[in-house]
NUVEXFI-544688 format. One record per residue (C-alpha): residue number from 1; residue in three letters; x, y, z. Coordinates in Angstrom, 2 decimals. Layout:
BEGIN
     i    aa         X         Y         Z
   NUM   Ala         X         Y         Z
...
This chain:
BEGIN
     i    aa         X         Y         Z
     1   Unk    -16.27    -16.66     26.39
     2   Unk    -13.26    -16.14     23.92
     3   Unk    -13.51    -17.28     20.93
     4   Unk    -11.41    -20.42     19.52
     5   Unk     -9.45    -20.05     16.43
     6   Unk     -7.71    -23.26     14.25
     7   Unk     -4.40    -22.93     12.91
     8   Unk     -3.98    -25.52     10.63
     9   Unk     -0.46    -24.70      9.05
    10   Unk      2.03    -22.75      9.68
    11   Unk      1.30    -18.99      8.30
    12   Unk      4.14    -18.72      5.84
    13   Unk      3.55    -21.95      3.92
    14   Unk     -0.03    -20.55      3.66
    15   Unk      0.09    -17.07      2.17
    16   Unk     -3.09    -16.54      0.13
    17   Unk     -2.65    -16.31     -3.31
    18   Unk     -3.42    -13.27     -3.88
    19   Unk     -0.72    -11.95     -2.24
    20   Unk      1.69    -14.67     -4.05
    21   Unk     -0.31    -13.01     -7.38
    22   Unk      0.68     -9.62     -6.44
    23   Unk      4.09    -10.30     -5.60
    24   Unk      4.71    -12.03     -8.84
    25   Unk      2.95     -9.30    -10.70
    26   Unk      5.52     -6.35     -9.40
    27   Unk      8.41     -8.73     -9.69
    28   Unk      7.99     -9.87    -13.39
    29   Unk      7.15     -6.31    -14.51
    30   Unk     10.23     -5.53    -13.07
    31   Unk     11.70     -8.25    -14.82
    32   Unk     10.61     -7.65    -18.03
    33   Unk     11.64     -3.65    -17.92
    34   Unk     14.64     -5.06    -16.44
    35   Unk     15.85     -7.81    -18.59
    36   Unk     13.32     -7.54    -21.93
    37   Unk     12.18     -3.99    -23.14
    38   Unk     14.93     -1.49    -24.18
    39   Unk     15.71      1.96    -22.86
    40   Unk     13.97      4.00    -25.08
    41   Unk     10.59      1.91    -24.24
    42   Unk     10.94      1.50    -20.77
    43   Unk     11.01      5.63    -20.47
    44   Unk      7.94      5.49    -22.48
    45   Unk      6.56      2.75    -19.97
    46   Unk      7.46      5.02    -16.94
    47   Unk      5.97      7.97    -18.76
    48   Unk      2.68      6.57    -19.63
    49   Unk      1.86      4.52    -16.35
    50   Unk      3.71      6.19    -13.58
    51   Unk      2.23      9.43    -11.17
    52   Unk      2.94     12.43    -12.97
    53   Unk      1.17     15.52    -11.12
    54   Unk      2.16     17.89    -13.00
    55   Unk      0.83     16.52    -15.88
    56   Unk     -2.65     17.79    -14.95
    57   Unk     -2.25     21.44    -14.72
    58   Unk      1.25     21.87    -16.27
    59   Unk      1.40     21.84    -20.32
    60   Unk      5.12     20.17    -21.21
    61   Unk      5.63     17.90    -24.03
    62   Unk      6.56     14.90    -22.05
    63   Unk      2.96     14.69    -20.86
    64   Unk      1.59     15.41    -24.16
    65   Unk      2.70     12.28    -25.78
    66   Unk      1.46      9.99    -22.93
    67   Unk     -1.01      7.18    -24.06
    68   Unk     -4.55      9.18    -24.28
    69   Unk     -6.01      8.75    -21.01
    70   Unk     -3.06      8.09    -19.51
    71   Unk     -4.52     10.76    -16.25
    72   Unk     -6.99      8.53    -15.84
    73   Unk     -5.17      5.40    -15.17
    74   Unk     -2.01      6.52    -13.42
    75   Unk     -3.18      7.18    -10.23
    76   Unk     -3.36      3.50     -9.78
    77   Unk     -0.83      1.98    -12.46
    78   Unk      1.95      3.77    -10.58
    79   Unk      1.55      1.09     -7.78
    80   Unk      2.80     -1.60    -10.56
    81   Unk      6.47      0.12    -11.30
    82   Unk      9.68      0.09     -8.95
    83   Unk     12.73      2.14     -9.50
    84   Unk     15.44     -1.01     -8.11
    85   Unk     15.23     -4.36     -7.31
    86   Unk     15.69     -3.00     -3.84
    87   Unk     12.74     -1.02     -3.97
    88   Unk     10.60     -4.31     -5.28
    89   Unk     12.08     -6.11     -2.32
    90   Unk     11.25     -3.42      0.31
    91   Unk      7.91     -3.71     -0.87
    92   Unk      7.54     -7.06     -1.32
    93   Unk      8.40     -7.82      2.26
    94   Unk      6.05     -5.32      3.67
    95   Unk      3.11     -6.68      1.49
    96   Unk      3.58     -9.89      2.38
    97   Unk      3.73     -8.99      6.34
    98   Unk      0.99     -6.59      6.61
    99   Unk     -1.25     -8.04      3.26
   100   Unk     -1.34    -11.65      4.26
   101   Unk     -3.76    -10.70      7.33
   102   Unk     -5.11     -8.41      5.48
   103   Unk     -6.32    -10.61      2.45
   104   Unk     -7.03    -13.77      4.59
   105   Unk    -10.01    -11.72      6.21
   106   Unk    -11.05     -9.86      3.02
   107   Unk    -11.03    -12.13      0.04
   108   Unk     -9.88    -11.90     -3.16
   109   Unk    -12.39     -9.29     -4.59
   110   Unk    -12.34     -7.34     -1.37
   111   Unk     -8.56     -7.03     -1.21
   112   Unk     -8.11     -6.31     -4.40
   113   Unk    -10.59     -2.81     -3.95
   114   Unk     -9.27     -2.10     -0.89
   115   Unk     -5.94     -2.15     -2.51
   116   Unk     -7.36      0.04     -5.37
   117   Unk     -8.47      2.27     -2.70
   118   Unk     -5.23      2.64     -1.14
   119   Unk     -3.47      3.30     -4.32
   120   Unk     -6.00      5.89     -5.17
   121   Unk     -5.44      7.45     -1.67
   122   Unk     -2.02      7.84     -2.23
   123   Unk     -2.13      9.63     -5.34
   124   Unk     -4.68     11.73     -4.25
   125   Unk     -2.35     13.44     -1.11
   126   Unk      0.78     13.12     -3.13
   127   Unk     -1.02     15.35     -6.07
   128   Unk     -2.06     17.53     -3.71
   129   Unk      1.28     18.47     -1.36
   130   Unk      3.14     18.26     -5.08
   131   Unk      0.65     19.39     -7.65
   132   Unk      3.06     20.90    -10.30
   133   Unk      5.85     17.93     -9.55
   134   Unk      6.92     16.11    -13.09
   135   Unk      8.86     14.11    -11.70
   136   Unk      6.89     10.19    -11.93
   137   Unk      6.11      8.75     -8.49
   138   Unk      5.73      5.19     -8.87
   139   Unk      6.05      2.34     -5.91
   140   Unk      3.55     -0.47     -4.18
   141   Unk      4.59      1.41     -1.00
   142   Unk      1.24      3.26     -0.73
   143   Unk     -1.13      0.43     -1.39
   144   Unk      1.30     -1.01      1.61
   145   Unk      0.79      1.57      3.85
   146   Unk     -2.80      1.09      3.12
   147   Unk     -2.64     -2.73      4.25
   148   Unk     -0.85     -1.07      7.32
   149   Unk     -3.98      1.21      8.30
   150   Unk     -6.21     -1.71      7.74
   151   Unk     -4.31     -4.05     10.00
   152   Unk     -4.02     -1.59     12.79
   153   Unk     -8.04     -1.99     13.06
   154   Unk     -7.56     -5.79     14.06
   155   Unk     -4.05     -7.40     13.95
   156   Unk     -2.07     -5.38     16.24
   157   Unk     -4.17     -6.03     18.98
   158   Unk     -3.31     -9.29     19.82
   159   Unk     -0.09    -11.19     20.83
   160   Unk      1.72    -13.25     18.73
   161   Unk      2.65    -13.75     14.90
   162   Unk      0.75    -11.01     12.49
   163   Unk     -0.05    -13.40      9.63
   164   Unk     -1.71    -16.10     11.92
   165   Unk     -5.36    -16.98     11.42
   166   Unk     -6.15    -15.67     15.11
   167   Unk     -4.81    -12.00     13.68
   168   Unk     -6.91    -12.73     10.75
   169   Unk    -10.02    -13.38     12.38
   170   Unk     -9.78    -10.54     15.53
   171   Unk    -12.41     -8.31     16.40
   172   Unk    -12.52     -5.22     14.49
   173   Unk    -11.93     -1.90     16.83
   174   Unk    -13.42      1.23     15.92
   175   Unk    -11.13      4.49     14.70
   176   Unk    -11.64      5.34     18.73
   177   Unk    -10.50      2.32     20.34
   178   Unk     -7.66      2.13     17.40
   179   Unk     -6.13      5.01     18.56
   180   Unk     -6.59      4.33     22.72
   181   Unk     -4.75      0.96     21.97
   182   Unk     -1.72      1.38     23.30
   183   Unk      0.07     -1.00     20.63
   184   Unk     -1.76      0.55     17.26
   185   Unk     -1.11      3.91     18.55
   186   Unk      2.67      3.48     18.88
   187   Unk      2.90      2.13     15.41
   188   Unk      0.74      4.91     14.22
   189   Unk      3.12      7.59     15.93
   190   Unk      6.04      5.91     14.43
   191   Unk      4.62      5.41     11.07
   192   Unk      3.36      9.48     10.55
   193   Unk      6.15     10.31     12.61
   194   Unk      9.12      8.56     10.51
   195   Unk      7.53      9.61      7.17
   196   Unk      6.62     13.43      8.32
   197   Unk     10.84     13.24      9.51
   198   Unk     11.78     11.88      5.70
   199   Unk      9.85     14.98      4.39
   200   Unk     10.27     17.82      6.33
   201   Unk     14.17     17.42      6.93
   202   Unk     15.15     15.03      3.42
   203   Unk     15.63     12.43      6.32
   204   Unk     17.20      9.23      4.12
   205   Unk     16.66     11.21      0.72
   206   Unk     13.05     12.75      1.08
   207   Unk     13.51     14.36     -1.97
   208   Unk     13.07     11.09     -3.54
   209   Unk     10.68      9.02     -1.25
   210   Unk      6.91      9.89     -2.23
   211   Unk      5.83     10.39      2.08
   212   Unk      2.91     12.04      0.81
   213   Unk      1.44      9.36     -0.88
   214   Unk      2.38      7.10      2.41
   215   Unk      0.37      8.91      4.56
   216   Unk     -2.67      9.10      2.00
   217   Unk     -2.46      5.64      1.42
   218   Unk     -2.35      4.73      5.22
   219   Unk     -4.95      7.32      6.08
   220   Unk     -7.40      5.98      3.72
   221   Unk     -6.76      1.97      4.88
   222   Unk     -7.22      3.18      8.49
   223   Unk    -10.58      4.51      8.14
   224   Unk    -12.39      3.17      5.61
   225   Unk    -10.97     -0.53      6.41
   226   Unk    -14.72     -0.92      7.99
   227   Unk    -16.59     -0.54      5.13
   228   Unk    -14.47     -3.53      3.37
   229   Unk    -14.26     -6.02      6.06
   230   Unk    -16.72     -8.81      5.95
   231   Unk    -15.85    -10.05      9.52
   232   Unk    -18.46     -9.05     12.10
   233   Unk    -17.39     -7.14     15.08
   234   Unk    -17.51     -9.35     18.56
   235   Unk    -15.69     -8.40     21.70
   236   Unk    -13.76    -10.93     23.79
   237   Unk    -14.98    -11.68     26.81
């Protein structure tokens, strides 16, 4: 017996607001370091809350007058800066596709650490392919590419639009039947595929697109989504 699912309204007059939270965060931060703080304190901004790797193991005074404990907050606080409005906008449209589903079946707290997880899964592979980099990584794109791993273990695998309730509400598949789905596995191939392309060849500027912290973050939403999601597994029959 499949199951029934109720689509009330129309998925993008119902985007949970968390995700309308988050987008609003990234774009009035880069508003404000935009429109309201001055050069001089927007560096000191980037310095103090973006990735800096380098700043663990590599003694330069840049890192040295970071806020104290500024190592210990970074590896998430990066996720909160952009570099352009056409970076925020890049992001903001690929949070909103693949974090909608995401969020509708997790919840508020949920999505929020599994978003924290992401980020931290990002900064953990870009630190170590790049451990002596100063140069700050900062972007939502890895907490994205989380959301992307997670929805590859339930809204790829059925037809239609990716923010609907039905997507929301799938089964989950194991990490096994993820990757012997036809569907997740071709956007898998073309995600690692595209972003191991931008790095090993500078494919569309590599040098300054963090593809490390991509795959980390989409490694770590693809298989730990499981131990997040509150939806029991059922099969269609």
């Amino acid at each position: 017996m499949t199951p029934q699912y109720r689509t009330a309204n129309p998925p993008i007059f119902n985007i949970p607001g968390i995700i309308l939270g988050a987008l609003a965060l990234i774009v009035g931060i880069h508003l404000i370091r935009e429109y309201v703080l001055s050069p001089s304190t927007d560096f000191k901004v980037l310095i103090d809350f973006s990735l800096i790797p380098g700043c663990y193991n590599v003694p330069v005074p840049d890192c040295g007058e970071r806020l104290p404990g500024a190592n210990f907050w970074t590896p998430v606080t990066y996720a909160l800066l952009h570099a352009s409005w056409g970076h925020v906008a890049a992001n903001a449209l690929w949070l909103l596709a693949f974090g909608t589903p995401v969020a509708r079946r997790l919840g508020v707290a949920r999505f929020i650490a599994f978003s924290l997880a992401g980020a931290l899964g990002a900064s953990a592979l870009f630190y170590i392919m790049q451990p002596t980099l100063l140069q700050p990584m900062i972007g939502a794109s890895g907490v994205v590419s989380a959301l992307m791993g997670g929805a590859c273990r339930f809204a790829l695998t059925l037809p239609g639009q990716l923010g609907s309730a039905v997507h929301s509400y799938a089964p989950r598949l194991t990490v096994q039947e993820s990757l012997t789905n036809r569907t997740v596995l071709m956007f898998i191939l073309i995600f690692f595929g595209t972003n191991l392309a931008i790095g090993s060849a500078g494919f569309a500027g590599g040098n300054t697109i963090a593809w490390e912290a991509h795959l980390g973050g989409f490694a770590v939403g693809f298989l730990l989504f499981g131990y997040f999601d509150p939806v029991r597994t059922q099969r269609f029959r």
